[in-house]
FIRO-891589 format. One line per 8 residues: their letters; for each residue z, x, y of C-alpha. Coordinates in steps of 0.02 Angstrom, whole numbers, plus 32768, in hexadecimal, padded with zeros to 4 digits. Layout:
% FIRO-891589
A) Z X Y; ... .
//
This chain:
% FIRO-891589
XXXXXXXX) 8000 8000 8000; 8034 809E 8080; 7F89 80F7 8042; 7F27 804D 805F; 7F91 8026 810D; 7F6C 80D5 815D; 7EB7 80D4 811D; 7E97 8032 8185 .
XXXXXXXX) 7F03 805E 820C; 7EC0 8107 823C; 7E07 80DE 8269; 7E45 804D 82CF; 7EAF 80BD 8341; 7E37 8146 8345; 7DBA 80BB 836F; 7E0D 8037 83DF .
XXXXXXXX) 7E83 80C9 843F; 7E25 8179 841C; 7EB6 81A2 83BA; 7E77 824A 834F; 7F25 8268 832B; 7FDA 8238 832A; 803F 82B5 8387; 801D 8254 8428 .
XXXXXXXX) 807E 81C8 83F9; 812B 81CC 8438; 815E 8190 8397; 8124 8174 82DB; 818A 80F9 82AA; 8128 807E 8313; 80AA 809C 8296; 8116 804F 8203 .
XXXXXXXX) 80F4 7F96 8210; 803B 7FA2 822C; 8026 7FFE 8196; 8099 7F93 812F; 8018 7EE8 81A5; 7F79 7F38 8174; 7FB0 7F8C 80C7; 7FE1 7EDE 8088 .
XXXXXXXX) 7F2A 7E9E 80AA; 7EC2 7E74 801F; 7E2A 7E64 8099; 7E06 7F08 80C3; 7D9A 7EB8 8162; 7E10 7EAD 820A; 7DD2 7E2E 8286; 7DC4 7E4A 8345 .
XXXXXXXX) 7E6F 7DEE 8360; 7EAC 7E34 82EE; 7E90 7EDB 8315; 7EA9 7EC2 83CC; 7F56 7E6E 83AA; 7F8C 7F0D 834A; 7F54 7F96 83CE; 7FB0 7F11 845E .
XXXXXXXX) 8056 7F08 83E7; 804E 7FCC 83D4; 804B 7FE4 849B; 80AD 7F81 84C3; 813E 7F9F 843C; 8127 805E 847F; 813D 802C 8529; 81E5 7FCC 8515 .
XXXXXXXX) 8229 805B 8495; 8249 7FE6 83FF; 829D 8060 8399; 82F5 80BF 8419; 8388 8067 83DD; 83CC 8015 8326; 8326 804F 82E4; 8359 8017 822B .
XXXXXXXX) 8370 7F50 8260; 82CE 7F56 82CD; 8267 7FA7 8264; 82AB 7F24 81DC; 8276 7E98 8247; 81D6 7EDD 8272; 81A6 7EF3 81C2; 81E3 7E49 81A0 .
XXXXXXXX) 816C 7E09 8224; 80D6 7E73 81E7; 80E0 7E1F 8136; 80CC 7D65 8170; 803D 7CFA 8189; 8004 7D15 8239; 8064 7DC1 8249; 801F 7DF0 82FB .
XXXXXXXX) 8051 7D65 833D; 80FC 7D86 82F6; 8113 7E45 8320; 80D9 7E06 83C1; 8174 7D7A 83C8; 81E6 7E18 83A2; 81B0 7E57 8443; 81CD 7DA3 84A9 .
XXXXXXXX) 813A 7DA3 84E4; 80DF 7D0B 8495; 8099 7CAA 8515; 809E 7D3C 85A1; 8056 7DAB 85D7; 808E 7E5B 85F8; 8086 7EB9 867C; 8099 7F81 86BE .
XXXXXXXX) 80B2 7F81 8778; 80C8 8018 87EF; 8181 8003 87EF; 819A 801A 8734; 8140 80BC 8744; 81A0 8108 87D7; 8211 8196 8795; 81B7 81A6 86D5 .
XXXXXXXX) 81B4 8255 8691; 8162 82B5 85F9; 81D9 8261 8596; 81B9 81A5 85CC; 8145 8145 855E; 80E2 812A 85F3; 80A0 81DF 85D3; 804A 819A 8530 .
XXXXXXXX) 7FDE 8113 8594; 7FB8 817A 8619; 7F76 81E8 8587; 7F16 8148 854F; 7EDB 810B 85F7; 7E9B 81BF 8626; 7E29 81D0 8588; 7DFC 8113 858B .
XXXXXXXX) 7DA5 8150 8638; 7D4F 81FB 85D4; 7DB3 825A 8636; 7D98 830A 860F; 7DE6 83B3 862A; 7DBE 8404 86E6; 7D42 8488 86EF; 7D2E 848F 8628 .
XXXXXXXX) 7D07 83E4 8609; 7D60 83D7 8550; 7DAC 8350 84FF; 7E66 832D 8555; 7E9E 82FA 84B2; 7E18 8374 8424; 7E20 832B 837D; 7E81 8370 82D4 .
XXXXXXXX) 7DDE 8402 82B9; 7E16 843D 835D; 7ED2 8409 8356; 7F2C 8479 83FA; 7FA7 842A 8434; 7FAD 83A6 84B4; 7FBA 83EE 8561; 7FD5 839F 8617 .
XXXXXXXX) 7FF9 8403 86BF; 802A 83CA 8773; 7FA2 8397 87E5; 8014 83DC 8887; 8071 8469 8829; 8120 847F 8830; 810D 8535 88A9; 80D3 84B1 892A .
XXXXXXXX) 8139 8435 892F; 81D3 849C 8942; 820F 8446 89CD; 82C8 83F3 89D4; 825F 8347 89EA; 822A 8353 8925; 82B9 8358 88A7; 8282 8384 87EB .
XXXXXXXX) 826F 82CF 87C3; 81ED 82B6 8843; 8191 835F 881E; 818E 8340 8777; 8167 8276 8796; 80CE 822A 8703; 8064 821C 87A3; 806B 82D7 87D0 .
XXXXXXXX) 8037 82FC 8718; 7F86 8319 86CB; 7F3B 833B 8618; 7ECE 83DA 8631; 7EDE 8477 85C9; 7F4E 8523 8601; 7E9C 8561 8631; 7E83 84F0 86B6 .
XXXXXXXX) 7F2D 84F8 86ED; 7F05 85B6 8714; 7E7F 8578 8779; 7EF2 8526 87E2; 7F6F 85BA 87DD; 7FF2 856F 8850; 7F75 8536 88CC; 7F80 8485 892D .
XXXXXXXX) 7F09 83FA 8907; 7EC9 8419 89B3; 7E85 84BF 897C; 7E4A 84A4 88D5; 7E00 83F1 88BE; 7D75 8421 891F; 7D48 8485 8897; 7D50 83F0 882A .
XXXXXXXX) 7CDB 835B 8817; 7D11 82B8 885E; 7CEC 8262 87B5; 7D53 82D3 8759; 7DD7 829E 87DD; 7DD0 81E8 87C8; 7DC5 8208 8711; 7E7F 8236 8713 .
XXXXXXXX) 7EB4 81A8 8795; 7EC3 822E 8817; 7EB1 81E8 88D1; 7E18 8239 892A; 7E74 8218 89DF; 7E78 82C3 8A28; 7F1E 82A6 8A7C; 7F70 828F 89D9 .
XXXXXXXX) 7F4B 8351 89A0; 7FE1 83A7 89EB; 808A 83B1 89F4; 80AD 8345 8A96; 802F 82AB 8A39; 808C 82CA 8980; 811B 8238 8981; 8070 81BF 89C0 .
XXXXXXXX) 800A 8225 8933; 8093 81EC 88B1; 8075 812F 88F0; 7FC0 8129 88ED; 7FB5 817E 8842; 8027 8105 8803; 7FE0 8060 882E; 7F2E 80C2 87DB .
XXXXXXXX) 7F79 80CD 8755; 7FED 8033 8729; 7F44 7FE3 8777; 7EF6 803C 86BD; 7F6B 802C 864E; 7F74 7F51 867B; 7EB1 7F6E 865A; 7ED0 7FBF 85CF .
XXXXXXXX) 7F76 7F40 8581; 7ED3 7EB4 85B3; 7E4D 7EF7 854B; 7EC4 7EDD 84B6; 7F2D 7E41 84D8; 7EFF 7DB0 8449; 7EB0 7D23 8498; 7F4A 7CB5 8474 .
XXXXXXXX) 7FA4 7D01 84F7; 7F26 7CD8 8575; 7F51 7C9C 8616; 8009 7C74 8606; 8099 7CC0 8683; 809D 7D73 86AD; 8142 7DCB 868F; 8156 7E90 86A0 .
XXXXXXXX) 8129 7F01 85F0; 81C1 7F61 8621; 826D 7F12 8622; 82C7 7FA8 867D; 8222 7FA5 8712; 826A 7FF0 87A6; 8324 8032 875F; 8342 80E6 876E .
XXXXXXXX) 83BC 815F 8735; 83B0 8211 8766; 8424 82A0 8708; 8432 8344 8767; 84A3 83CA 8704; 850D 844A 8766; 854C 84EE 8704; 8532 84DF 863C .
XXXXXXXX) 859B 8489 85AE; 85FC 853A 85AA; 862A 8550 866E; 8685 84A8 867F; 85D6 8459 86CE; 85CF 83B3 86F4; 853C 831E 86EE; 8522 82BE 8772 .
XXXXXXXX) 84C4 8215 875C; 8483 81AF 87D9; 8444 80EA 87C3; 83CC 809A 8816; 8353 8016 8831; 835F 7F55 886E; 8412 7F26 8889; 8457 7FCB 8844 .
XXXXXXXX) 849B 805F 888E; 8513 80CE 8843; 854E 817F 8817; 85C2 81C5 87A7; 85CD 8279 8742; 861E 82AA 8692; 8663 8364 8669; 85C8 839E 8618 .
XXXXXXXX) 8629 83FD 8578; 868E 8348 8557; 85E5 82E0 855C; 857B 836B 84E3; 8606 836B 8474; 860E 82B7 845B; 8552 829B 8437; 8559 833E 83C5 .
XXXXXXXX) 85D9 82D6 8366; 8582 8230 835C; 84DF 8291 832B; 8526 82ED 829A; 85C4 82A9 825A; 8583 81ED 8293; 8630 81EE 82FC; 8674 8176 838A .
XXXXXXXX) 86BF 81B4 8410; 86E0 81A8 84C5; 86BF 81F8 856E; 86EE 81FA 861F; 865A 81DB 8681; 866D 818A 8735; 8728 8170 873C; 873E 811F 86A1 .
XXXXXXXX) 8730 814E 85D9; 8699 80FD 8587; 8668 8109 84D9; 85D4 8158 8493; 85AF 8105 83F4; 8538 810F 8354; 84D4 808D 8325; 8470 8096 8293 .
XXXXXXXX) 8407 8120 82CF; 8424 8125 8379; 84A6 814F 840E; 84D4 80EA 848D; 8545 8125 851B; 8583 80BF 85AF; 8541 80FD 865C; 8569 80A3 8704 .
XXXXXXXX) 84FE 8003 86E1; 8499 802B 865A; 84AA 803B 858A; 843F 80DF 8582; 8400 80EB 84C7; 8383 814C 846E; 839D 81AA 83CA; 83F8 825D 83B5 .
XXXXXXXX) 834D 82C7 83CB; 8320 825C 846A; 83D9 8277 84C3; 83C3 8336 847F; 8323 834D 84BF; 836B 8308 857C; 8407 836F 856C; 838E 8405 854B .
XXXXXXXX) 831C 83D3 85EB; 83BA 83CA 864D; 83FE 847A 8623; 835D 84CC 863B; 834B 847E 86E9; 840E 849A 870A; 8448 84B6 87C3; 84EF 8537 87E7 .
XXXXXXXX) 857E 84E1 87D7; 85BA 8501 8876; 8529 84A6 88C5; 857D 83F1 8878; 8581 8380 88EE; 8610 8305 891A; 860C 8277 889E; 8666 81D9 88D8 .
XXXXXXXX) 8685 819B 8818; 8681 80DB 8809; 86B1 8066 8777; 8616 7FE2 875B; 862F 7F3A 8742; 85BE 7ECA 86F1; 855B 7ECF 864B; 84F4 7F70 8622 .
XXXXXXXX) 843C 7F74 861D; 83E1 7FBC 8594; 838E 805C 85E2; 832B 80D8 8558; 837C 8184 856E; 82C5 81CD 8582; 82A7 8173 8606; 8329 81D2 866B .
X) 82FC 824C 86E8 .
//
């Protein structure tokens, strides 16, 4: 059934989404239910809504991080859902979005990193326009013969943009980020857009959802660069979420793809886990504003716990001791107003982000640590900044 599921499934990606390969995906487990959907099939046929409802379900699960959190019971469900009679329509119930239709919007992309899933569209949206790599003109994403690794570089590169306007989060924003090889990112060696997209093609631009405006190329234009690349590409990726939703959601209500749209937590570290460094968080978005910080030894030593022993525990973080618990396979900890979950390689992979990017601990600000009331919101730990 696995053999017969992946044989089915693979052409359809590679077909439907240019897909040549798998590492792209933020994760494989999103894969599970559409092999166990098209694996069950005795037809080996797969009709347009079929196939459309399938590509729409996989987007959209990716965007909302379905198994970022009590993967085991999801992934349960999903399966469950797979094996009925209509199962699109049912994955697609999972999701709440029967009779809607979702939405990205600018806000939902301000703040996304590397490690949003956003990345993964705008990987989508990018080759969906044949964008190709500047001034060698390869495939962004080469198939398996080929099989380097996938890269992406700044369009305004971090040397220029060192300005106390532009924090790491905003240098490092999904908008300020291309897929071209290292090659062409020696090209641009450092230098503004102003200097080197002349050198470029204006297809090639708009290929990549890159504004032509020439005021948008240097450092003084960047924060309205960030704003105009963004509303390209949520613009793209709705296209894109379009092309594949099943005709029975047609024109119904709108809601947004993205329940977190517009929420924001930043994490800035100060010293290291050994010096006595602290975290500092900071919350934002519509109707939220708040800061707090945990010693940054206490915190790693609770999620080292959860991750290999599967232990509870609790931590002070913003003036009061929260727990940091294991579910199934994944951690959830307690931050300000929202549940931050995601599973031990995910909150790793941010704690390893934030120690590489670490600021000298005597450079902490004043933290004016505040209790939250109120019920958490579910926020995906990679979608932290």
């Amino acid at each position: 059934m696995v053999k017969r599921g992946l044989r089915r499934l693979i052409p359809l990606l590679q077909t439907h989404l240019g897909l040549t390969r798998s590492d792209p995906l933020p994760s494989m487990i999103v894969l599970i239910p559409l092999v166990v959907l098209l694996g069950e099939r005795t037809d080996d046929t797969v009709d347009k809504e079929t196939s459309n409802g399938i590509i729409y379900w996989l987007l959209l699960a990716t965007i909302r991080t379905s198994y970022s959190g009590s993967t085991d019971t999801r992934l349960s469900q999903d399966i469950r859902a797979a094996r009925q009679a209509d199962p699109v329509r049912a994955l697609l119930e999972g999701l709440n979005v029967e009779n809607s239709r979702a939405e990205v919007t600018e806000r939902a992309l301000r703040g996304r990193t590397k490690e949003s899933p956003y990345f993964f569209l705008s990987l989508l949206v990018a080759m969906a326009r044949d964008a190709r790599d500047w001034w060698y003109d390869a495939d962004i994403l080469p198939g398996t013969k080929d099989a380097p690794k996938l890269e992406h570089h700044h369009v305004h590169p971090p040397s220029t943009l060192d300005d106390p306007r532009f924090d790491k989060g905003m240098v490092n924003d999904l908008a300020n980020l291309v897929f071209i090889s290292a090659q062409a990112n020696k090209k641009i060696n450092g230098r503004s857009p102003a200097e080197y997209f002349p050198e470029l093609n204006e297809d090639d631009l708009r290929a990549h959802l890159v504004p032509l405006d020439e005021s948008l190329r240097d450092a003084n234009g960047y924060q309205r660069f960030l704003n105009t690349r963004r509303s390209l590409l949520a613009e793209a990726m709705n296209a894109l979420l379009d092309r594949f939703r099943p005709s029975f959601l047609d024109e119904v209500p709108i809601e947004i793809a993205d329940p977190s749209a517009g929420l924001s937590l930043d994490l800035a570290l100060y010293g290291s886990v050994r010096d006595g460094g602290r975290i500092v968080f900071t919350a934002s978005g519509d109707g939220i504003s708040w800061a707090g910080w945990a010693g940054m030894a206490e915190l790693d030593n609770a999620i080292e716990s959860a991750r290999i022993a599967g232990i509870d525990s609790d931590v002070p973080i913003g003036g009061e001791s929260v727990p940091v618990e294991v579910i199934e396979d994944s951690l959830r900890v307690h931050i300000g107003p929202f549940l931050v979950t995601g599973t031990p390689e995910e909150w790793r992979t941010v704690f390893d982000r934030e120690l590489d990017t670490s600021q000298p601990l005597s450079a902490l600000p004043r933290v004016d640590a505040k209790q939250w009331d109120g019920e958490p919101i579910k926020f995906p730990v990679t979608s932290t900044d």
